[in-house]
Structures are given as C-alpha cells and as structure tokens.
N, C-alpha and C positions, 0 to 999 in steps of 0.2 A: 373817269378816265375813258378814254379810247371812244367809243359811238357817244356817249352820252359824256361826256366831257363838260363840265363848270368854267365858263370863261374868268377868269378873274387875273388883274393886274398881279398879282401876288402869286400866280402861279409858279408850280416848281418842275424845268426840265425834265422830259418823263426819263431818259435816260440814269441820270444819277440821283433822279428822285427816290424812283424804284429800286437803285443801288443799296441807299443810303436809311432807308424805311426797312428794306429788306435783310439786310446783309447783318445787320446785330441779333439776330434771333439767334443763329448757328454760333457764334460769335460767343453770347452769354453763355448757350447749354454746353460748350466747349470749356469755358472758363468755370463754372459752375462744377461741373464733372474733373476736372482738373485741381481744385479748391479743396472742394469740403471733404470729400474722405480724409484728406491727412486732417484738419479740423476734426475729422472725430475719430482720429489715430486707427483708420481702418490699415489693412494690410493691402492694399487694391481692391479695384473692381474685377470682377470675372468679364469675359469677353464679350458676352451677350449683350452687357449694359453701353460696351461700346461699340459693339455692332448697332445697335437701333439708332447709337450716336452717331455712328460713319451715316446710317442710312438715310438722317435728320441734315448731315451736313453735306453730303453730295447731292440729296435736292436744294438746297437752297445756295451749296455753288454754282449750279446750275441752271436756277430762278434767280439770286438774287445779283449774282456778280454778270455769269457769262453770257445769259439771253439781253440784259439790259446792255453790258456794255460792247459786248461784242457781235452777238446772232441778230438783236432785231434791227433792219433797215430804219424803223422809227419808232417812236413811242410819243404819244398824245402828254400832253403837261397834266400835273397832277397837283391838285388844291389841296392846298396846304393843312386841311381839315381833315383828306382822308388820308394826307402823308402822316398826322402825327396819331390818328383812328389806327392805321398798321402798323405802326413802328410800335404805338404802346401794345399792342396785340403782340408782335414779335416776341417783345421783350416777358410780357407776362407769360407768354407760353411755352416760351426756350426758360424761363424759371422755374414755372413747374414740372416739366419734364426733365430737366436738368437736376432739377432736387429729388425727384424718382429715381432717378436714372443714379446718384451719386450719394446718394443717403439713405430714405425712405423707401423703396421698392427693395426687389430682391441686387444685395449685394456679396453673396457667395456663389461657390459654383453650385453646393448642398441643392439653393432653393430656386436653382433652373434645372435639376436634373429629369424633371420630368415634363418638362416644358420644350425637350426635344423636338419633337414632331411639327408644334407649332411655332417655333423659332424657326425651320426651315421653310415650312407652308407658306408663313408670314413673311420672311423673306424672298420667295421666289413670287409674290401676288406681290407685292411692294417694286421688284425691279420691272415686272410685266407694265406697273401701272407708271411709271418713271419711261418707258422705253416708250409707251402709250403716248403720254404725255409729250415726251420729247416731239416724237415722230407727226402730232397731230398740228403742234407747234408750230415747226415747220411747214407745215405745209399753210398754215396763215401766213408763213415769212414770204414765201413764194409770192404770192399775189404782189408783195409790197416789189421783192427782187424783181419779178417780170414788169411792173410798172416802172419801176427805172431804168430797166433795159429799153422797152420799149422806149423812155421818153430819150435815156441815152442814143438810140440809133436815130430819133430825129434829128436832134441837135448834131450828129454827124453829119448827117444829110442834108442839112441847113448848109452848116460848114463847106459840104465840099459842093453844094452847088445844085444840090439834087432836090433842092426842097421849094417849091416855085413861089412866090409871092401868094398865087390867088389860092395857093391852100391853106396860106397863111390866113386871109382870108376870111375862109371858110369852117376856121376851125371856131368852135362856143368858147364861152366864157368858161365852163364847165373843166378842155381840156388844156384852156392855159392856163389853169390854177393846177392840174394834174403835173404840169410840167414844172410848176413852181416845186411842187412837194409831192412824195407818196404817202404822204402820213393818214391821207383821209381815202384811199384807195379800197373799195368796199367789191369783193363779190363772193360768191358762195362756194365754198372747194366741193368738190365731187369724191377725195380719193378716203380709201381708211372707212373710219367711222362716222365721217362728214354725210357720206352715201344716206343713213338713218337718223342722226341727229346734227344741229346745230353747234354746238358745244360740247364736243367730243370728249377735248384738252379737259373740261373742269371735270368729266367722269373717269376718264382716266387718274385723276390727281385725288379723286374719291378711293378709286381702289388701290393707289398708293398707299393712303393711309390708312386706312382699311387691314394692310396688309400689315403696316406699323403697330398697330391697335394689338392683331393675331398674335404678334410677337409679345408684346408684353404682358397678354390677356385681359380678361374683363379687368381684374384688381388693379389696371395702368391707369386710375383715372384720368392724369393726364391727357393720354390720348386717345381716352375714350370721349374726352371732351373737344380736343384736336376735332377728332374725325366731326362730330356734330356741330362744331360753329364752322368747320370748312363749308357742310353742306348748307347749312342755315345761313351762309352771306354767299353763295353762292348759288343756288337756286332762284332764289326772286330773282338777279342776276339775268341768268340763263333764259328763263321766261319773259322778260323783261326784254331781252333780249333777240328772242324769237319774235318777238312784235316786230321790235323795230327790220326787222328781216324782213317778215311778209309786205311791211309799208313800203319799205325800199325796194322789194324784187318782184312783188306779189304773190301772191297763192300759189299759182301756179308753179312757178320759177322754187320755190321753197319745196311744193307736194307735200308729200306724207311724215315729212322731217319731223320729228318731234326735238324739244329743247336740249335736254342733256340725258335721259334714258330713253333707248329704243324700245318701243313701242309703249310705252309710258307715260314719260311728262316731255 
C-alpha cells in the first residue's frame, strides 16, 4: 500500500479495502465477549475485561471505519494478497483476545483486585498513544488536504480567467498528474514527532498497545503477542520506509530523522 503499492488488475479500492479487512476484528472480539460467558453459564464479566474491549474497539472505530471512510483525502489500492494477510490477522487476533477477555483470563472482580494501579497506568499510556496516533495522522492528511486546495484554487483561476495559457504551458508533466489526484502527494511534515522521526503514527500505535498489554499484564498472552507482531510487521516497514524518504528528499532534506524511534532506529 501507499509509497510502495503492487500494481495489479485485481486490486481493491484503498478506501473500503481498508474498511472491510479492518473493521471484523472489533467486530468478532465484540461478538465473542458478548457469546461465550452465557455458554459457560458465567454471571458477567467485571468492567475491566470490558474496558480493554471499549479500548480494542474505539481504536479500530477509529482505524478501521472513520480514517478510511471519512478523514483520509485518499488511500493507495490494496492487493488482494495483503487484504486477506490482514483480515485473517484481524480475525485470529480479535479471537484470541476475545476468548481472554470472555473466558480464559480473569473474569471476576476477585482476580483484578490487585491489578488496580496497572489498569489505570495502562489505560492512561493507551489513550496518550491513540491521541499520539490520531494527531500524527493528521498531520499526513494535511499534505493530501493542502494539495487539493492548492490544485482547487487553480482550477478557480482557470475558471474565472486568471490562469493564462502560457503557464498552462509551463507547467511538467509531474503537476498535471498532481492535479489529476492527491493520492501520490509526498512531503516530509515537520510538526509533533515528525521533528525526530519519520513514522511517528506507527510509534505512537506501539505505545497504544503497550499500554493495552499494562492492562491486562504479562499473563494476557494475547496482547502480549498483539504488541510484538504490531512491532515485527511494522518496523521493516518503517525502515524500509526511511529509504524511500532519503531517495525521494535526500539526506539532507530528511537530516538526523531516524525511522520510528528517536534517536534509535
């Protein structure tokens, strides 16, 4: 997807690709949590099990419905290879967390009563890393919004008279395809966490879970495995991605940025 995107006839709108890959993970661990305790005739869950659920399912209201169908200006198509690679990820991971979360992990209040401190820690690192996230986001949208503004106020200027032939002209092949689409719109933000690293958003979305993990503790295997296949498909990523940075901007233009931790990697 997005810089390094797989051309193929069979490709799937990134919009409701992403929707649609996305959006059954919260989906299942909802329906899962909702299921099985009456299947093993519990009395309820305690709040906590549905707290980590609220905090499973407002990130990915948030990732899977409202960034794809509403916040981003575009989204690159997505090959059908790593649509059903993420959706079967989804699914196995909203299963296992779900079956923690609604069976198998702690389901009284008895066996969170001392798990206080880090229920709150882990949820106050969890909305820092979501607010992180969000706000880093944004600021990738920007570039896309000021590129269609920009090409918007041409085409005004076109229209009312202001835009003369010979800069028509003048202008590369480069910025009539800019004017076609914003979807391939590349530059480097400066604001936030951009300042120090490239890939701000994927380390913010690290201490999300991180903070998810805090909550349930070490015993949550599920999300102790969450937190290390996020970082393990999203690191090469990130690096991977830093390449393509310095090819595109240069050395210079990039400096001392490192991938997705400051002063780090």
């Amino acid at each position: 997807m997005g810089k390094t995107s797989v051309a193929s006839r069979f490709n799937i709108p990134g919009h409701i690709g992403w929707a649609l890959m996305e959006a059954p993970g919260f989906m299942t661990l909802l329906y899962i949590m909702w299921t099985l305790p009456e299947k093993g005739g519990g009395d309820g869950l305690p709040w906590q099990n549905w707290g980590m659920a609220a905090l499973f399912t407002i990130h990915y209201l948030y990732r899977a419905l409202l960034s794809p169908l509403v916040l981003n200006p575009s989204m690159s198509p997505i090959h059908p290879i790593l649509f059903l690679a993420a959706l079967s990820f989804q699914i196995c991971n909203a299963t296992c967390l779900g079956g923690w979360l609604a069976a198998y992990g702690p389901v009284t209040a008895a066996d969170w009563h001392d798990r206080k401190l880090a229920v709150a820690t882990g949820t106050i690192v969890f909305t820092l890393g979501l607010l992180g996230n969000m706000y880093h986001d944004d600021q990738l949208r920007e570039i896309r919004r000021a590129a269609a503004r920009k090409m918007q106020r041409r085409e005004d200027m076109k229209g009312d008279g202001k835009y003369h032939d010979d800069a028509h002209r003048e202008e590369g092949g480069e910025q009539k395809e800019q004017r076609r689409s914003v979807a391939k719109v590349y530059m480097v933000p400066e604001n936030g966490l951009f300042r120090w690293v490239l890939y701000p958003h994927y380390l913010c979305e690290w201490i999300e879970w991180s903070g998810f993990w805090l909550i349930g503790g070490w015993a949550c295997v599920p999300a102790r495995c969450f937190f290390f296949n996020e970082v393990a498909s999203m690191l090469p990523r990130a690096v991977t991605g830093k390449r393509w940075y310095v090819q595109r901007f240069g050395r210079e233009k990039i400096g001392s940025r490192k991938a997705v931790v400051p002063w780090t990697i």
